[in-house]
Structures are given as structure tokens and as C-alpha cells.
N, CA, C and O atoms as a printed pandas DataFrame, in Angstrom:
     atom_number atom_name residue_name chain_id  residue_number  x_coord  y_coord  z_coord
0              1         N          UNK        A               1  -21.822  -28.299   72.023
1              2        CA          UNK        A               1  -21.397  -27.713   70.771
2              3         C          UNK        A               1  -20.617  -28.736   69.950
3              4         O          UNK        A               1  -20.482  -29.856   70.445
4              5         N          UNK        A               2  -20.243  -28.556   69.101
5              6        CA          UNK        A               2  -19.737  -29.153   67.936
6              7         C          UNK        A               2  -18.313  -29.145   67.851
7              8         O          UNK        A               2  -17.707  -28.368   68.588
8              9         N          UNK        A               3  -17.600  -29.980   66.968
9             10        CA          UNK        A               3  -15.550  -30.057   67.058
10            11         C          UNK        A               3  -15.562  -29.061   65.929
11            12         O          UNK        A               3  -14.394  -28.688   65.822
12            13         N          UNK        A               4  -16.460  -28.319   64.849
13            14        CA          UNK        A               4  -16.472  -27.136   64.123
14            15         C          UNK        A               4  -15.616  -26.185   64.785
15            16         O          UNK        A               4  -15.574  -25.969   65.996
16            17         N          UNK        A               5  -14.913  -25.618   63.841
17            18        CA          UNK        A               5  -14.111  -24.715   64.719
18            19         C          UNK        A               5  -14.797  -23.471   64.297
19            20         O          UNK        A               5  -15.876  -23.668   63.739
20            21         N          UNK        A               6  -14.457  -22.334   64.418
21            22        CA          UNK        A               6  -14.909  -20.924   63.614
22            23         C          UNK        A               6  -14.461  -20.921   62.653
23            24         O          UNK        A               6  -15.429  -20.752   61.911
24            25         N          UNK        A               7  -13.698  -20.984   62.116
25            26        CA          UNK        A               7  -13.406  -20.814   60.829
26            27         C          UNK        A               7  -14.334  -21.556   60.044
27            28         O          UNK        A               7  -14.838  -20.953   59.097
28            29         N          UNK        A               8  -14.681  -22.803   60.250
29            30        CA          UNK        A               8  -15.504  -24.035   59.696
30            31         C          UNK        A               8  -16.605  -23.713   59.822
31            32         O          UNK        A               8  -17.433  -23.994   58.956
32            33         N          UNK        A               9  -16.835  -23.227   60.617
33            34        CA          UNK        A               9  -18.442  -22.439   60.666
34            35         C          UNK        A               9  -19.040  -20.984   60.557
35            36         O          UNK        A               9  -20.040  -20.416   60.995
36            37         N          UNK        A              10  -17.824  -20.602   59.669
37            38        CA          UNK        A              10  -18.487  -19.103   59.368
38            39         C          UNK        A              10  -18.460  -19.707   57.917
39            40         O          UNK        A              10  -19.479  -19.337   57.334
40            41         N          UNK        A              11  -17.482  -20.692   56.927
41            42        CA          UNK        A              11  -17.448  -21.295   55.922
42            43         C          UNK        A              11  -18.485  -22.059   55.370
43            44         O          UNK        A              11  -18.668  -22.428   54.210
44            45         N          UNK        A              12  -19.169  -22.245   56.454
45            46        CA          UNK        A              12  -20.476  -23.349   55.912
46            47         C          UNK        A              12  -21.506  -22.914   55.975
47            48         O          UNK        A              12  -22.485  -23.474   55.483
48            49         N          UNK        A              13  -21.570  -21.200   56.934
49            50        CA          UNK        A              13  -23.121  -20.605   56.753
50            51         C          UNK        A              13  -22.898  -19.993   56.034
51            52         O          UNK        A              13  -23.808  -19.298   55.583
52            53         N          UNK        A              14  -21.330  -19.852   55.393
53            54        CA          UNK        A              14  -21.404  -18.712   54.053
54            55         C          UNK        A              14  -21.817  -19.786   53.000
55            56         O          UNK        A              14  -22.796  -19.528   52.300
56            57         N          UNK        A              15  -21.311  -20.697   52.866
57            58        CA          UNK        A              15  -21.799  -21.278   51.541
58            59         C          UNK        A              15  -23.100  -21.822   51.974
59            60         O          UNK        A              15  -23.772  -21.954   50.951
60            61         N          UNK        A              16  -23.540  -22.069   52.652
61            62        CA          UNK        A              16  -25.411  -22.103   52.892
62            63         C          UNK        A              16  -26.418  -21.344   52.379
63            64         O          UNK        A              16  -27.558  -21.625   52.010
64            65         N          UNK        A              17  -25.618  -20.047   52.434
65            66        CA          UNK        A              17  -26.417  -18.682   52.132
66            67         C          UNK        A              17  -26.057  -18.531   50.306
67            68         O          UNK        A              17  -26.680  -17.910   49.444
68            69         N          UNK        A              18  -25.014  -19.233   50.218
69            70        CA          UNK        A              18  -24.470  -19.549   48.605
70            71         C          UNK        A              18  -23.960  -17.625   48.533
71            72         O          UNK        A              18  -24.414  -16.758   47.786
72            73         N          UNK        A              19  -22.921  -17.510   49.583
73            74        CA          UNK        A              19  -22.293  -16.188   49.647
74            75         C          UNK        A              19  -20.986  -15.807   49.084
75            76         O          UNK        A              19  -20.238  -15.343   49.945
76            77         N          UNK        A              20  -20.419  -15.868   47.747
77            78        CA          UNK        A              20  -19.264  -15.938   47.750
78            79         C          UNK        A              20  -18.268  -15.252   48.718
79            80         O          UNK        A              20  -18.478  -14.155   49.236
80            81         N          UNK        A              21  -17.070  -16.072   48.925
81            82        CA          UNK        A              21  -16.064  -15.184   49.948
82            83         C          UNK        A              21  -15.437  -13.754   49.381
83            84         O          UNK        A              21  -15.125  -12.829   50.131
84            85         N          UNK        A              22  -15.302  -13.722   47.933
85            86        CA          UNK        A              22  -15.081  -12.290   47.987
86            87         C          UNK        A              22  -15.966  -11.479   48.170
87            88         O          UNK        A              22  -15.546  -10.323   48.229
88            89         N          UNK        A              23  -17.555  -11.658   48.345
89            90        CA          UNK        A              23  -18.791  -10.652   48.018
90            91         C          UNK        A              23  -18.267  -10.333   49.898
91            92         O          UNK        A              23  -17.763   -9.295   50.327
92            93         N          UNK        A              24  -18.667  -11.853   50.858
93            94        CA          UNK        A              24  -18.496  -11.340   52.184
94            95         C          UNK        A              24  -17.234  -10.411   52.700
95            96         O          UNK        A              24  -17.392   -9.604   53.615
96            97         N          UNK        A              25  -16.078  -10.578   52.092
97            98        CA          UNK        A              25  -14.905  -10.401   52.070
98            99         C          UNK        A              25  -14.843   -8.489   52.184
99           100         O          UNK        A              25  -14.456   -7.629   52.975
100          101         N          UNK        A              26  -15.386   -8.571   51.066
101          102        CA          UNK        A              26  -15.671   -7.330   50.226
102          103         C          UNK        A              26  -16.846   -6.022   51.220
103          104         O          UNK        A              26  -16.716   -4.801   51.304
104          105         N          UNK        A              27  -18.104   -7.098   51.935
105          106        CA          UNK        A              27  -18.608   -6.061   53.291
106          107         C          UNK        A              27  -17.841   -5.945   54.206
107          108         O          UNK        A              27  -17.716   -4.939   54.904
108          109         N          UNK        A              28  -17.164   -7.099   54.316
109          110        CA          UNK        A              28  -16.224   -6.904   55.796
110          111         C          UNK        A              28  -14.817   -5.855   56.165
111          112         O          UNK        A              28  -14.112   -5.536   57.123
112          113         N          UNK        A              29  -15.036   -5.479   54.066
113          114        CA          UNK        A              29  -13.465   -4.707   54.239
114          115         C          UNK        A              29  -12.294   -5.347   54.208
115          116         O          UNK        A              29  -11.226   -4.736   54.213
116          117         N          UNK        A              30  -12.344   -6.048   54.189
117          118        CA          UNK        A              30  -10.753   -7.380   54.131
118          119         C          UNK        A              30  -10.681   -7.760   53.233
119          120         O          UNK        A              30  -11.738   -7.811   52.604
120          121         N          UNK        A              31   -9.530   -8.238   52.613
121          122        CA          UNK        A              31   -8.950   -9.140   51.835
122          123         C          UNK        A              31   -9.125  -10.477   51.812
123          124         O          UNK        A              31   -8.848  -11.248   52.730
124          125         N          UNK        A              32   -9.784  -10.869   50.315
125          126        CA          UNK        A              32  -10.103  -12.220   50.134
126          127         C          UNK        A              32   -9.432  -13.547   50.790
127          128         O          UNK        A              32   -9.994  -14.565   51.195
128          129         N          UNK        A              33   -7.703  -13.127   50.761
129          130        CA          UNK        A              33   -7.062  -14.380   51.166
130          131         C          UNK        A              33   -6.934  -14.460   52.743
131          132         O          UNK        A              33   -6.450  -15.413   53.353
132          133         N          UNK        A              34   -7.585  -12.996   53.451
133          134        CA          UNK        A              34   -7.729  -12.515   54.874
134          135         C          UNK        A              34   -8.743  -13.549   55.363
135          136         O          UNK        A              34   -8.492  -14.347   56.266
136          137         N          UNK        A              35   -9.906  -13.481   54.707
137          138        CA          UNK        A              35  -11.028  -14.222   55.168
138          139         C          UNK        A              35  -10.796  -15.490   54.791
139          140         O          UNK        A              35  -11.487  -16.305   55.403
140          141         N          UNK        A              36  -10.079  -15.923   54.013
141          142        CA          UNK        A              36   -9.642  -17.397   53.495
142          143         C          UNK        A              36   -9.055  -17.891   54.562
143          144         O          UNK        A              36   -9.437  -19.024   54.855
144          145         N          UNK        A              37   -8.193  -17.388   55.293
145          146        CA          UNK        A              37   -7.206  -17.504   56.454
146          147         C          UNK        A              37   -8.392  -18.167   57.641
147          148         O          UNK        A              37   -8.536  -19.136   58.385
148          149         N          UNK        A              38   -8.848  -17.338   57.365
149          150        CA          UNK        A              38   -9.674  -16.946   58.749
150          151         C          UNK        A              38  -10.768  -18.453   58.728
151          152         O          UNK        A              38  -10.960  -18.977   59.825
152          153         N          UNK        A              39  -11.328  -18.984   57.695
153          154        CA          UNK        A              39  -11.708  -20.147   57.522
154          155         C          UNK        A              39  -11.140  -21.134   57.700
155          156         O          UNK        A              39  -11.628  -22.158   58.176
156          157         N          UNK        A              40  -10.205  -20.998   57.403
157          158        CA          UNK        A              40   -9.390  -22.183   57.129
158          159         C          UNK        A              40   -8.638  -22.781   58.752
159          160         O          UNK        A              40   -8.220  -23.888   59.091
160          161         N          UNK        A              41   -8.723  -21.530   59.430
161          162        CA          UNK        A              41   -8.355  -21.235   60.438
162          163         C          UNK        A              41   -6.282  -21.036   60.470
163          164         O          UNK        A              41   -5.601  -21.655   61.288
164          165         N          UNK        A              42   -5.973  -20.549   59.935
165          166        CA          UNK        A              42   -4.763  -20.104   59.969
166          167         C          UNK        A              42   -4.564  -18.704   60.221
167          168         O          UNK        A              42   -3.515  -18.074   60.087
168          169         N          UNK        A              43   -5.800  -18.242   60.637
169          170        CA          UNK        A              43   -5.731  -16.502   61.225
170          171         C          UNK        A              43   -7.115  -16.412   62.191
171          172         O          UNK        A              43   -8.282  -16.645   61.876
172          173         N          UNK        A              44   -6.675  -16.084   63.189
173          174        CA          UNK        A              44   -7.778  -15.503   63.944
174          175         C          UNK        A              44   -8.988  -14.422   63.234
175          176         O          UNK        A              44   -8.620  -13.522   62.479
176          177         N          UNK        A              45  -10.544  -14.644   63.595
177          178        CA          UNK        A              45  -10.674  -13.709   63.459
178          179         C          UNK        A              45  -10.462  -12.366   64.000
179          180         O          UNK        A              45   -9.715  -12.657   64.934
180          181         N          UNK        A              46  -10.617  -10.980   64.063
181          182        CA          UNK        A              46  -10.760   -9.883   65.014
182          183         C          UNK        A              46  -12.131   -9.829   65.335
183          184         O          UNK        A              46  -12.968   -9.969   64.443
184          185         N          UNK        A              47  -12.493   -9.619   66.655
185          186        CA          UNK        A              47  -13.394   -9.395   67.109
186          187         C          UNK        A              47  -14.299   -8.183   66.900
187          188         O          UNK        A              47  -15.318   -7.943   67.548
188          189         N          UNK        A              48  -13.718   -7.349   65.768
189          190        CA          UNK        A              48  -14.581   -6.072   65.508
190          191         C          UNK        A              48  -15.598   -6.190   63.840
191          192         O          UNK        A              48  -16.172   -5.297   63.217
192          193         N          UNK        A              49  -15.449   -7.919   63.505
193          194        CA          UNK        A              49  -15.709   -8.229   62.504
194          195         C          UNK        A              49  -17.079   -9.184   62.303
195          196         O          UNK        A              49  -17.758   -9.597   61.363
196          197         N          UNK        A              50  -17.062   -9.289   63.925
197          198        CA          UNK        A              50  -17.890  -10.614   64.210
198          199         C          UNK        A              50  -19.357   -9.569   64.151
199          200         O          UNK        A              50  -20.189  -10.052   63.382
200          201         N          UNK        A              51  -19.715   -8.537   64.667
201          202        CA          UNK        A              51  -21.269   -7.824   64.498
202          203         C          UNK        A              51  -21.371   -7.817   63.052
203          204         O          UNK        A              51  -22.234   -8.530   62.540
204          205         N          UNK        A              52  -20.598   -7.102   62.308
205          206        CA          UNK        A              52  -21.315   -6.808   60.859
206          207         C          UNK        A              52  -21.040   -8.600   60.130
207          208         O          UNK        A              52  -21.895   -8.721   59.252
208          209         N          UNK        A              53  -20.341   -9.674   60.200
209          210        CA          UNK        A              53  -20.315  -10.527   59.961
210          211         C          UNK        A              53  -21.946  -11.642   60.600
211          212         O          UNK        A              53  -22.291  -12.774   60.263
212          213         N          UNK        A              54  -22.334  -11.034   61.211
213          214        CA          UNK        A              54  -23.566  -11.471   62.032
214          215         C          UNK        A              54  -24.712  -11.207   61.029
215          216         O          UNK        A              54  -25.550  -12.013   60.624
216          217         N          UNK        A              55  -24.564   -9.913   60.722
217          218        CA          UNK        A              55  -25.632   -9.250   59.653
218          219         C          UNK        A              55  -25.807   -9.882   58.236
219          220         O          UNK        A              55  -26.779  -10.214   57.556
220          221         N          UNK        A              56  -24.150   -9.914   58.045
221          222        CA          UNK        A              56  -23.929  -10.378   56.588
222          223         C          UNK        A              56  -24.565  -11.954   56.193
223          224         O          UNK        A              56  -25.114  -12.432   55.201
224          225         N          UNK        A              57  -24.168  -12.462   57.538
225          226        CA          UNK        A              57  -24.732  -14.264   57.358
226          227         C          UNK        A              57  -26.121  -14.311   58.141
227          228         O          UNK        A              57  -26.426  -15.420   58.581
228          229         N          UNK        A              58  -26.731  -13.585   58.302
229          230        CA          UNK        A              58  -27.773  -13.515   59.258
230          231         C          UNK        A              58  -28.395  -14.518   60.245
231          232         O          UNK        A              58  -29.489  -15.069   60.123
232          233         N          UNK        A              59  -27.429  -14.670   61.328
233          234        CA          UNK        A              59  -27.343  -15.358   62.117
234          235         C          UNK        A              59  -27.354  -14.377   63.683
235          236         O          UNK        A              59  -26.990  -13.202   63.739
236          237         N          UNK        A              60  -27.844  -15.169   64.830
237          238        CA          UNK        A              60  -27.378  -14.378   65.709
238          239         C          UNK        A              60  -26.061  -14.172   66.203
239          240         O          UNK        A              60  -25.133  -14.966   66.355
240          241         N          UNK        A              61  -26.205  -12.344   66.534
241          242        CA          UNK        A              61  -24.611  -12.273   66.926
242          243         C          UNK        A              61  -24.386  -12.750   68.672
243          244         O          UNK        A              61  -23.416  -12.354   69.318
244          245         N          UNK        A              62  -25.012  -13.275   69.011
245          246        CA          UNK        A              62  -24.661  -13.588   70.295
246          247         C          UNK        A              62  -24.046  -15.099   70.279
247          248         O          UNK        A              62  -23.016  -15.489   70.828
248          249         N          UNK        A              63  -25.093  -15.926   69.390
249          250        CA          UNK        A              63  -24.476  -17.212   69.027
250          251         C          UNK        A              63  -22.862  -16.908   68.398
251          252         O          UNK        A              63  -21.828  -17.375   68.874
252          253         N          UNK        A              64  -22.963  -16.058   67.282
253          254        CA          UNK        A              64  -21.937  -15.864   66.764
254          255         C          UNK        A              64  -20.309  -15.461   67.798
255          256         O          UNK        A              64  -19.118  -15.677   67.576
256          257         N          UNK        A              65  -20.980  -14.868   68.826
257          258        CA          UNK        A              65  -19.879  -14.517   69.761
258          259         C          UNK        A              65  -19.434  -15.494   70.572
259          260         O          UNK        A              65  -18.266  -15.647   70.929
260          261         N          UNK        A              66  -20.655  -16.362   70.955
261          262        CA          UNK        A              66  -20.132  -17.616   72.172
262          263         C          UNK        A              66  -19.315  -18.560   71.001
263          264         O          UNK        A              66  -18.258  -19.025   71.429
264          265         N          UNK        A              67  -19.618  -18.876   69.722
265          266        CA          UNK        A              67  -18.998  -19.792   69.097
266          267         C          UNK        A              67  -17.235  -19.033   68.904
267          268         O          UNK        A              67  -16.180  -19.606   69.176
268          269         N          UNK        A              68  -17.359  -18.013   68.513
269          270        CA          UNK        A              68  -15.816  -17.392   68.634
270          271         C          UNK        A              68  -15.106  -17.527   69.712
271          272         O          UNK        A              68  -14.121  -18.260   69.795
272          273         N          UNK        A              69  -15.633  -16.717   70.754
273          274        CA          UNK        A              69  -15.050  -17.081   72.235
274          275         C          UNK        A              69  -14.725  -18.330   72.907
275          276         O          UNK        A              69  -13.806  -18.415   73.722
276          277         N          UNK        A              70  -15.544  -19.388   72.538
277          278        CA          UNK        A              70  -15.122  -21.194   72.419
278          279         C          UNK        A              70  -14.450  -21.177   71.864
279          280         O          UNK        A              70  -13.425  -21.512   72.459
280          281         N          UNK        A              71  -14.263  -20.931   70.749
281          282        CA          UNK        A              71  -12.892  -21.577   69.636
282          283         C          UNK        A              71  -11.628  -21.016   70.248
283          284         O          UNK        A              71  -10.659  -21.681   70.616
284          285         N          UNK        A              72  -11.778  -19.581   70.313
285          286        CA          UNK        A              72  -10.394  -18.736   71.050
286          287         C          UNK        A              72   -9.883  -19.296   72.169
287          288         O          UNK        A              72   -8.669  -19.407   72.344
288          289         N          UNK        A              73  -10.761  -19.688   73.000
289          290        CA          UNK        A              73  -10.216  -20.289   74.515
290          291         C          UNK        A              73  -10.267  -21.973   74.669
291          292         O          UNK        A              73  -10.137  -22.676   75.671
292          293         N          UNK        A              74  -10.494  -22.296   73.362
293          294        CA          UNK        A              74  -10.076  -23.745   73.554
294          295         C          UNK        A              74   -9.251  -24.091   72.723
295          296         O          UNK        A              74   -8.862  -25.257   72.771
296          297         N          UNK        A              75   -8.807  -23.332   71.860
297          298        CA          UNK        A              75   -7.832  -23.569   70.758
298          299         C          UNK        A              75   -6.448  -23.093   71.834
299          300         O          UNK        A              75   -5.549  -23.916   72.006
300          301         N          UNK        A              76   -6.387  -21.821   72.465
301          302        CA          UNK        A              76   -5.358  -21.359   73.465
302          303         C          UNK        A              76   -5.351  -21.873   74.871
303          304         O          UNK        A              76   -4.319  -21.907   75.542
304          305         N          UNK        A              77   -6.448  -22.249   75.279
305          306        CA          UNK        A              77   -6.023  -22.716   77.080
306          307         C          UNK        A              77   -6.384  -24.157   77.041
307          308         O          UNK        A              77   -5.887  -24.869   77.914
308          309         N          UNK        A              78   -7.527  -24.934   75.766
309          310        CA          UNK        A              78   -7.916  -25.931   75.635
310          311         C          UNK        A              78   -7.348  -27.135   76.530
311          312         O          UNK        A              78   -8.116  -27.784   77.240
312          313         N          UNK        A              79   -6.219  -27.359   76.481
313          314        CA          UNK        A              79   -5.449  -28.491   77.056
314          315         C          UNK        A              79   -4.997  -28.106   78.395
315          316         O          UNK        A              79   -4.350  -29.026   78.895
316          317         N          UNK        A              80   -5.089  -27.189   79.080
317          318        CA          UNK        A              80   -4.291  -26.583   80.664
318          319         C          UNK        A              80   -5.597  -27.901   81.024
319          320         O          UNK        A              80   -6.625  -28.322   80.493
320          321         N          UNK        A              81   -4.810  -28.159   82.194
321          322        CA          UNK        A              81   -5.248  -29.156   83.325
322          323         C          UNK        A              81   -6.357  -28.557   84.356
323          324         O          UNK        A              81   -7.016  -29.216   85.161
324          325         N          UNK        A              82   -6.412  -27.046   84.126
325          326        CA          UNK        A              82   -7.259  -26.206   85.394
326          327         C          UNK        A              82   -8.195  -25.654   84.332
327          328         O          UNK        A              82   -9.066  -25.152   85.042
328          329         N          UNK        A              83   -8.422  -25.516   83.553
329          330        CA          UNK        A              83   -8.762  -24.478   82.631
330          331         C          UNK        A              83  -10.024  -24.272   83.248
331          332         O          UNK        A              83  -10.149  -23.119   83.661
332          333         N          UNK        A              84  -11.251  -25.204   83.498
333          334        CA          UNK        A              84  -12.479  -25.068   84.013
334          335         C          UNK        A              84  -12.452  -23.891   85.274
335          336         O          UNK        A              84  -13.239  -22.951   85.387
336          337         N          UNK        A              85  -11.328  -24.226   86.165
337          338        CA          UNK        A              85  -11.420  -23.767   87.336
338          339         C          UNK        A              85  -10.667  -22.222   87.244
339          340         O          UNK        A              85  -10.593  -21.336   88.095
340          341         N          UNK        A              86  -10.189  -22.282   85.968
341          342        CA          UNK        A              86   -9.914  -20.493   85.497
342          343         C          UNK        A              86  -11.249  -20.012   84.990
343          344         O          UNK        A              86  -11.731  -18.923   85.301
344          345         N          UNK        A              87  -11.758  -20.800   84.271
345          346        CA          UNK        A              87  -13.408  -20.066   83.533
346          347         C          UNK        A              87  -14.065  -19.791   84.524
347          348         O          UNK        A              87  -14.574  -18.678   84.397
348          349         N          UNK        A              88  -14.372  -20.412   85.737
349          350        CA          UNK        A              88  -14.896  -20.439   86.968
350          351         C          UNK        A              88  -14.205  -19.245   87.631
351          352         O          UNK        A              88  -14.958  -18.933   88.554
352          353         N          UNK        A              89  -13.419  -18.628   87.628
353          354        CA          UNK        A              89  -12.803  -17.700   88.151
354          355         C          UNK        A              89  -12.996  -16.598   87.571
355          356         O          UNK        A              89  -13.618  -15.749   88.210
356          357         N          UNK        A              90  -12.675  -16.370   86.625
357          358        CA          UNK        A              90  -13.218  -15.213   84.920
358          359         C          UNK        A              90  -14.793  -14.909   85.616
359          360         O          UNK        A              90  -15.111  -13.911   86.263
360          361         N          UNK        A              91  -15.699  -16.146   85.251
361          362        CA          UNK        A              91  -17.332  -15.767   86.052
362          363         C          UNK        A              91  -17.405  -15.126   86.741
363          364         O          UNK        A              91  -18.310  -14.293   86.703
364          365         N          UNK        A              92  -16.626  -15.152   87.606
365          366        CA          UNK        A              92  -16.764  -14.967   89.044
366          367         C          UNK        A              92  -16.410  -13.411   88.844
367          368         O          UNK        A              92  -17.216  -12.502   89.043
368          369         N          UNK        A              93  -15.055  -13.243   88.411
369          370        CA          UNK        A              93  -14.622  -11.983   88.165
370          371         C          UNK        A              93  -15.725  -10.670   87.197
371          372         O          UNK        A              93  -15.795   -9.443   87.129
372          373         N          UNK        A              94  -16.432  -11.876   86.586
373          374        CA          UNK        A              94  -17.189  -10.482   85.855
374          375         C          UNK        A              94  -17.921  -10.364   86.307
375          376         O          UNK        A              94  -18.597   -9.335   86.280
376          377         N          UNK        A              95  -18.239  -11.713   87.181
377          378        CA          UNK        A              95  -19.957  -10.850   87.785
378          379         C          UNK        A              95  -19.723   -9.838   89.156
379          380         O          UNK        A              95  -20.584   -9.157   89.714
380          381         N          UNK        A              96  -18.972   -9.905   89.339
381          382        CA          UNK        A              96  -17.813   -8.923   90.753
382          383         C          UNK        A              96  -18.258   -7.526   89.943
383          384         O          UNK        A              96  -19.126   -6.685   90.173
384          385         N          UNK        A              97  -17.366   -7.658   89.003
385          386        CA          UNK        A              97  -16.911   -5.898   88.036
386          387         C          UNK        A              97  -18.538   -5.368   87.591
387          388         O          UNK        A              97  -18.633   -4.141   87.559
388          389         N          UNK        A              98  -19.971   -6.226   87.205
389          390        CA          UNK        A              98  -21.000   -5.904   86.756
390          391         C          UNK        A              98  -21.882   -5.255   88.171
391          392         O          UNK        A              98  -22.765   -4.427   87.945
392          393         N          UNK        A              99  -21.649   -5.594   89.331
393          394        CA          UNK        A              99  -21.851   -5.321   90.766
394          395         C          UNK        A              99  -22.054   -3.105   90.647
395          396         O          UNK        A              99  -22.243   -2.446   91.670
């Protein structure tokens, strides 16, 4: 993957699509300077934004989810010294709970 963060890359398939941020802003229900944030990366997105944000940029939402979930856990655990061997553990744990 790419040093794009999410924010940087929900910003560049919106202007790809030549989407203004208030039109997307405006399906998503949020506030213009909300989604500005959220590009810019000075605000997380919420995760209940990322399906209809999938639709809006028409992209897949599964891509759309692994690229969020990268950014979230490497922006927050990115630098821990174990981190691999926690993701490795998480795996492990969900494929236990899917059992």
C-alpha cells in the first residue's frame, strides 16, 4: 500500500470524480469543515460513514475498509516494537470467535 493516508485518499477520489466536498459532505450528513477535517486528517473518520461513502465515490467498500483500518492502526500502534505480533494475535482471536 501506499504512505496516503485516508484522509488523502478519500480527497483524491473525491476530486477524481470532480465531487465537490460540500455535495459529498452534504450525502454523508456532516458538516463541510467535518469532512475537511477528516481529509486533512485532523479528525478521524467514523466508521458508520465509510459504506455510504463507498457508494458516493464508487469504489469498493471493502478496499475502502482495509485502507481505513491501516491508517487507524498505524497512525495509533504504528511505532510499538510488537505491533505485528499483536495483529498476529487479533487473527488469531477472530478466527477463534468465527469458529
Amino acid at each position: 500500500m501506499t504512505k496516503e493516508t485516508f484522509g488523502e485518499y478519500i480527497r483524491r477520489l473525491r476530486e477524481e470524480k470532480n465531487l465537490p466536498l460540500r455535495k459529498v459532505a452534504a450525502q454523508l450528513d456532516v458538516d463541510t469543515s467535518t469532512l475537511s477535517k477528516v481529509e486533512r486528517g485532523e479528525r478521524p473518520m467514523s466508521i458508520d460513514y465509510l459504506k455510504p461513502l463507498s457508494k458516493i465515490l464508487k469504489i469498493d467498500y471493502k478496499e475502502l475498509q482495509v485502507r481505513f483500518l491501516a491508517d487507524r492502526i498505524n497512525a495509533n500502534y504504528g511505532k510499538l516494537e510488537y505491533l505485528e505480533d499483536g495483529l498476529d494475535e487479533v487473527i488469531n482471536q477472530i478466527k477463534k470467535n468465527k469458529k
